[in-house]
N, C-alpha and C positions, 0 to 999 in steps of 0.2 A: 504493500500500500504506500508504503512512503517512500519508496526507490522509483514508484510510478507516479506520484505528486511531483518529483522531480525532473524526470522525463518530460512530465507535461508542461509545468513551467518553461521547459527550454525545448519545443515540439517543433517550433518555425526551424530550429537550426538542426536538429540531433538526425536527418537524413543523412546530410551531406558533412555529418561529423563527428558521427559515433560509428563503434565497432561492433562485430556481433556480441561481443563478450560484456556489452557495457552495463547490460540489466544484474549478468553476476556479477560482475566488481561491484557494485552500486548495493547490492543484497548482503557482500561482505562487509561490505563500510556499514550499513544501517544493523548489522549486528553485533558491531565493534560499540555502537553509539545504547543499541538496546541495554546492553551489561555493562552502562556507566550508571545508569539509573539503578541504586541501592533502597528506595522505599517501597518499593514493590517485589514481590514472589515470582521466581523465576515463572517465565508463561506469561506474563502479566506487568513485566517491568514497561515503562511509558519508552518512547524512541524521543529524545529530548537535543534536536539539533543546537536548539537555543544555547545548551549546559555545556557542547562539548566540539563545538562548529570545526576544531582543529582537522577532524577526519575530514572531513570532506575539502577543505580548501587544497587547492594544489589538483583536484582531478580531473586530467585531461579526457574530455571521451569519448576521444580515439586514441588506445593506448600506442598505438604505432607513429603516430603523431602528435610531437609534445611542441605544447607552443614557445616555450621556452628555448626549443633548437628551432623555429624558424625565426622567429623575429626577437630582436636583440636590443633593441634602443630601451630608454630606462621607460619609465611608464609606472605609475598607480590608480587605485580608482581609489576615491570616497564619496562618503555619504553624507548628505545632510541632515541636521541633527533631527528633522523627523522618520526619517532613513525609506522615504518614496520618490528621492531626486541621488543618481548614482552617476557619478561623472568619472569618465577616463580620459586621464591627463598625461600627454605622451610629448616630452621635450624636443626640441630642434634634434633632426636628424637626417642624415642622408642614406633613403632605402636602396641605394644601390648597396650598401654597406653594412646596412642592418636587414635586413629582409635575405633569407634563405627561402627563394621562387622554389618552383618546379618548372621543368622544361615547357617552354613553350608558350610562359603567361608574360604579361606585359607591366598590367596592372594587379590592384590590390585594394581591399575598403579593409579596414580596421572594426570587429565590432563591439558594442558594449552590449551586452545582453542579460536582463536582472529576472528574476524570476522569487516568486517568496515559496519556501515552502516550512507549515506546521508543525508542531511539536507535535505528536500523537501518543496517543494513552489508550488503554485495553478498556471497552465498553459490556461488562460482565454481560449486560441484557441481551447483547447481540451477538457477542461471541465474537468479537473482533475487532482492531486496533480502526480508531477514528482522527479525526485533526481535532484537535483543541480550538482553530478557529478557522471553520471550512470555507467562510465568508474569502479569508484573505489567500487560503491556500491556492495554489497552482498559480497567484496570479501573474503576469509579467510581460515583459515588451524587449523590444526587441529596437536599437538605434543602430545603423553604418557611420562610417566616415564617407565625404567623395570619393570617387575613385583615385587612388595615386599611383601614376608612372613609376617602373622599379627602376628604369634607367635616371630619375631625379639626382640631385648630386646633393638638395638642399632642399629641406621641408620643415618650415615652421611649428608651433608650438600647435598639439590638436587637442581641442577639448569636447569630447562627446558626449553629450546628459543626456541621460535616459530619466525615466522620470515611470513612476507605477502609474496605473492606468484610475483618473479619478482623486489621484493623491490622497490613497486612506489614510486614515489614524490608523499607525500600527502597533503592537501591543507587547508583553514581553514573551507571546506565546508562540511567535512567530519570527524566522530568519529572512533575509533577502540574501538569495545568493548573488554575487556579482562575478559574472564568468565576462572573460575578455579573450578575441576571435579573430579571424584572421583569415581572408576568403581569395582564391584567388581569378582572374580573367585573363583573356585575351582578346584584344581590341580588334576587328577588323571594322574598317568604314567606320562607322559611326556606332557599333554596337559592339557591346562589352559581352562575352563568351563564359558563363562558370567554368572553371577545370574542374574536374574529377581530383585532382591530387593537390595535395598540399596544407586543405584546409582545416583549418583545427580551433579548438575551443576547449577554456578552462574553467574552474573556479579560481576564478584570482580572490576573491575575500567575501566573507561573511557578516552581514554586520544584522 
């Protein structure tokens, strides 16, 4: 249930950027997170992303594609202090020099992609693990940068805000993951091409 809340949060991207294996990596991590939770009876412990966010930040999902070996320039995201506005802030760079393409693409968008997902707890009546606040779970959007030429020698400061959809009030039952992406094209005439190779996406931070 809650390796598929996270799925769903990040649906627009995880075709073209997950592996087959990403629903079981995702099953090991949310059972690493179950047996941090000590006030509940084994069967029954709550899955508490809020309490222990360290698992999951850093997971690429595509394990064969870490974004951290393609693109190399420094970059952070934060949040604002209502945590429904996530910006990625990426310093002067030149992506001929930071960008690790694949054969054959030209260009490249940068993306910021936030998704929330709920803490969940075991619902005795029903016999099965629910979100604590289903209102805000799966919710999440999706920003690009322009497109940028990888032959560039010089590319200014980029700052990409995502922002939740609505701007809830968020609560302390719920995380925002903020995964940062990386897609690649090639230009002919006037239309930009996806590649099949290259593209990848993380959790860079939890807030």
């Amino acid at each position: 249930m809650v390796g598929k809340s996270i799925r769903s949060g990040q649906a627009q991207l995880l075709k073209q950027m997950s592996d087959p294996q990403l629903t079981g990596r995702l099953t090991g991590i949310i059972k690493k997170i179950n047996l941090e939770d000590k006030t509940e009876a084994r069967g029954y412990r709550a899955v508490l992303v809020s309490q222990v966010p360290q698992y999951l930040v850093g997971l690429n999902f595509n394990k064969n594609r870490n974004f951290e070996r393609v693109f190399f320039a420094p970059f952070e995201m934060t949040a604002d202090e209502n945590r429904n506005v996530i910006t990625l802030k990426v310093s002067d760079f030149a992506p001929m020099n930071y960008v690790n393409a694949p054969s054959g693409a030209t260009h490249f968008r940068l993306i910021n992609s936030i998704s929330v997902i709920s803490d969940f707890a075991y619902n005795g009546e029903t016999g099965s693990y629910e979100p604590l606040d289903g209102s805000l779970n799966e919710l999440g959007n999706v920003v690009y940068s322009d497109y940028i030429a990888l032959n560039s020698t010089s590319m200014s400061n980029q700052n990409i805000e995502n922002s939740l959809p609505g701007l809830p009030t968020m609560n302390e039952n719920v995380s925002v993951l903020a995964c940062v992406g990386i897609e690649f094209f090639q230009k002919i005439g006037e239309n930009y091409y996806l590649l099949n190779e290259g593209n990848c996406l993380k959790i860079q931070s939890i807030f």
